[in-house]
Each structure stands twice: as structure tokens, then as C-alpha cells.
N, C-alpha and C positions, 0 to 999 in steps of 0.2 A: 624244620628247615625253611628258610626265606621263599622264597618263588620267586619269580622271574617277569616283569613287566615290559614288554616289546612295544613300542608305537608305529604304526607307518604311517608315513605322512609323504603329501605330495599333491601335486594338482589335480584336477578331476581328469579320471581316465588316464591314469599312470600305472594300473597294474596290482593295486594296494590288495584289493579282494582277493585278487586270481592267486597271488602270490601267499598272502594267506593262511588259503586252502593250501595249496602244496606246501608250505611248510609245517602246518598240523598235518599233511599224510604222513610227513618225512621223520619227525619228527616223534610221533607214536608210534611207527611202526617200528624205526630202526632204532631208536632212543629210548622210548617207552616211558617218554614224558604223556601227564593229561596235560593235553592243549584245549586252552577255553580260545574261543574266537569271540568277536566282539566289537561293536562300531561303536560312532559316534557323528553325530547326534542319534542317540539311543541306549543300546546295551539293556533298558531297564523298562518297565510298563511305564513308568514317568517321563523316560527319555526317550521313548519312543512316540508320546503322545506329543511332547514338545518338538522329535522332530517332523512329524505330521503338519503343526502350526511354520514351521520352520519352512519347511519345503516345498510347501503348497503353494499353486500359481494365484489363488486365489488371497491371497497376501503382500500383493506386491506392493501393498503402499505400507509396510514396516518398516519402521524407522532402524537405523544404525545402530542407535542405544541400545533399543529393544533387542535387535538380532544377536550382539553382541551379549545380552546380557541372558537370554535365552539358551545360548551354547551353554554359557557359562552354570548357569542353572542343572543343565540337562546334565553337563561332565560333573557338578557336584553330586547328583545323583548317583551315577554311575559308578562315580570311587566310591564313594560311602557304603551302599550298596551291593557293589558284586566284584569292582577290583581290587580294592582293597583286604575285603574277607579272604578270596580269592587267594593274593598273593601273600597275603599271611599267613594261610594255610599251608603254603608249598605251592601251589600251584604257579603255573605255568600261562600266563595272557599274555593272547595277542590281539591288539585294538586297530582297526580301521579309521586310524586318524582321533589327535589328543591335544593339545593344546597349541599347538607346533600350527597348526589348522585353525585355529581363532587367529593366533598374530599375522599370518598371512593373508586370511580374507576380512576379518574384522577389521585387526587393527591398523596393518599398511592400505590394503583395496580398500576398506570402508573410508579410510583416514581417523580412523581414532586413537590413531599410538601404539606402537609396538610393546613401548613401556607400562602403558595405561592397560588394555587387555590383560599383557602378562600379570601386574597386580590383582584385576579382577578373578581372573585364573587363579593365583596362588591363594587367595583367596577362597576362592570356589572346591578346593581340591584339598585345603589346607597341606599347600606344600606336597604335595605327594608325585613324587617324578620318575618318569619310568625308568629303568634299569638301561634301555638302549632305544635311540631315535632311529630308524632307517629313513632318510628321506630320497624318497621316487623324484631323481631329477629327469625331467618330461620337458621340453616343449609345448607352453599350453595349446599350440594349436593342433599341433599333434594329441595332448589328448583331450581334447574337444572332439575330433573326428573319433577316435575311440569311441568317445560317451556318447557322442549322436547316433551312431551307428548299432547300437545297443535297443535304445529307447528315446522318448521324447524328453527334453531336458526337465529339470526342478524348476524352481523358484531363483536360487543362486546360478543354474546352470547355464541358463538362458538371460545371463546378466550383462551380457556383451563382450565384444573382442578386449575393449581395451579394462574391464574388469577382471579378465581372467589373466591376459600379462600382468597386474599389476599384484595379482595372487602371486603368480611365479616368481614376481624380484622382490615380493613382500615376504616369500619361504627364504630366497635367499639372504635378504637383511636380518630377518630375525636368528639365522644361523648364523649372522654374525657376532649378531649381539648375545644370542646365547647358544655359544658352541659345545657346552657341554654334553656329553655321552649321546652324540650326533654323527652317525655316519652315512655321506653317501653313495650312493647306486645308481648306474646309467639306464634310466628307465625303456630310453630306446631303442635298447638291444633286444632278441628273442626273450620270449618268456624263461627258458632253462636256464640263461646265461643269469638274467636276473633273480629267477630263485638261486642260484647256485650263487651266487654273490650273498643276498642275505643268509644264508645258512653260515657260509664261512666267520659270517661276523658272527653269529649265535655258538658256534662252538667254537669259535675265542673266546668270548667272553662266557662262557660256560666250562671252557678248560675240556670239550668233547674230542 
């Protein structure tokens, strides 16, 4: 039987991680799904050393291309490797951000093309697209206060006010341009309200 592939995407400090976790509790306990968890830039000893290079303050003079083509890198990794097998086996992934997350901070914040990214990606993943998008609609300044409030920012984090808005209308353009099997969630609201929203779309489109 198929598996099941989940992305969440959304701006930093919208919730993606917390949310999750409580949908692998929910999910194994009352469902008796295996839930794999799973990020991105990483998932893999490859992808986890690229995001090392990736995230590091110590980097700050990497170029666009590069970053860009480094995600890209990392997420080919990661399918080939662990979501892929994964979901062919039956299993059940959920990814802390996937391709949805290049077009937003590469390809509209960086400026290098919504379109242009996305080919790099299909590319990169040979077509391999998840089963259901949840995208975390957040206020980026709202979740900048989030993510500071946690720890000291990354390399991307700490990229300024108006790089992070142009993250959030660069999630929304790309979900124009590619709205397929894309739903959203009011990331604003209580944590429960927001799990309890992405679960509903998982046992719809699981028929639970």
C-alpha cells in the first residue's frame, strides 16, 4: 500500500514543528499509523551537513544561486533517500517544510523566480510531490517574535524585516501559481485549534 507524504510549510516560527509532534502523537496512538518526522534542510547525514553550511552565521556572504541550489541539493537527498523508500513502503511522512519553502525564500525573497526554483526542484526530487501541502499562514512578524523568543536567529533568520515579508507574499504567489493539493491554516490562532485543523484535512483526505 502507498504511504502517505504531508509537507508543512509556512514562514519561520509559524508553528510547523509543534504541530508536527502532535500530529504524530495523534496519529499513532488513535490511528495506529508509523509517523516518520522529518525536516528540511536536512532529514539525511547529507542534508543535514548542507544544512549546517546553509544556516551558519558564518556564511553570510553566499550567494543566491548557491543557497538556492543547495536546498535543492539537500531535498534531492532526502527524497532519494528516506521519503521516497519511505513512502513506498507504506509509510506514513511528515516534513518540516519542502519545496513550497525554496519558492518562497529563494525564488520570490531571493529574486530568482518562482518558475525557475520550481524547475530546479522538479528536477532535484524528479517530480516527486507530496500527497497534501498544509501551509502555516502566520504573519511574519509575528512569527519572527516566535522564533527570537526561542533562540538566537540562523543565517536566513536574521535576514531582515523586509526579507521575511517578502518570504510571506512569496508563499502566497507561489500558491497561486501552484495551487495543487495545497491547504490553508490560520496559524494565529491557539496551538489546539491549529492542530485540530490540520488533522481534519488528514482524515479527509485519508477517508479516517
Amino acid at each position: 500500500m502507498k504511504g502517505y507524504f504531508l509537507a508543512l510549510e509556512g514562514p519561520d516560527g509559524s508553528g510547523k514543528s509543534t504541530i508536527a509532534k502532535l500530529l504524530q502523537r495523534e496519529l499513532e496512538e488513535k490511528y495506529k499509523f508509523q509517523i516518520v518526522l522529518t525536516r528540511e534542510p536536512g532529514g539525511t547525514k547529507i542534508g543535514e551537513d548542507i544544512r549546517e553550511i546553509l544556516l551558519s552565521t558564518a556564511n553570510m556572504e553566499m550567494g543566491n544561486r548557491t543557497e538556492a541550489l543547495l536546498y535543492a541539493a539537500s531535498r534531492a537527498q532526502h527524497v532519494e533517500e528516506k521519503i521516497l523508500p519511505l513512502v513506498e513502503s507504506g509509510q506514513f511522512v511528515i516534513s518540516d517544510r519542502y519545496i513550497f519553502s525554496s519558492l518562497a525564500y529563494q525564488g520570490f525573497s531571493r529574486k530568482l523566480g518562482i518558475d525557475e526554483v520550481m524547475d530546479i526542484n522538479i528536477f532535484a526530487t524528479n517530480g516527486f510531490y507530496p500527497d497534501r501541502i498544509i501551509f502555516f499562514d502566520l504573519d511574519y512578524n509575528l512569527g519572527l517574535e516566535r522564533k527570537f523568543a526561542q533562540k538566537e536567529g540562523d543565517r536566513l533568520e536574521i535576514a531582515g524585516d523586509d526579507f521575511h515579508k517578502n518570504v510571506y507574499e512569496g508563499y502566497k504567489e507561489a500558491i497561486k501559481k501552484y495551487p495543487n493539493k495545497v491547504k490553508k491554516v490560520d496559524a494565529s490562532k491557539p496551538v489546539e485549534e491549529v492542530f485540530k485543523s490540520c488533522l481534519e484535512i488528514i482524515k479527509e483526505d485519508l477517508n479516517l
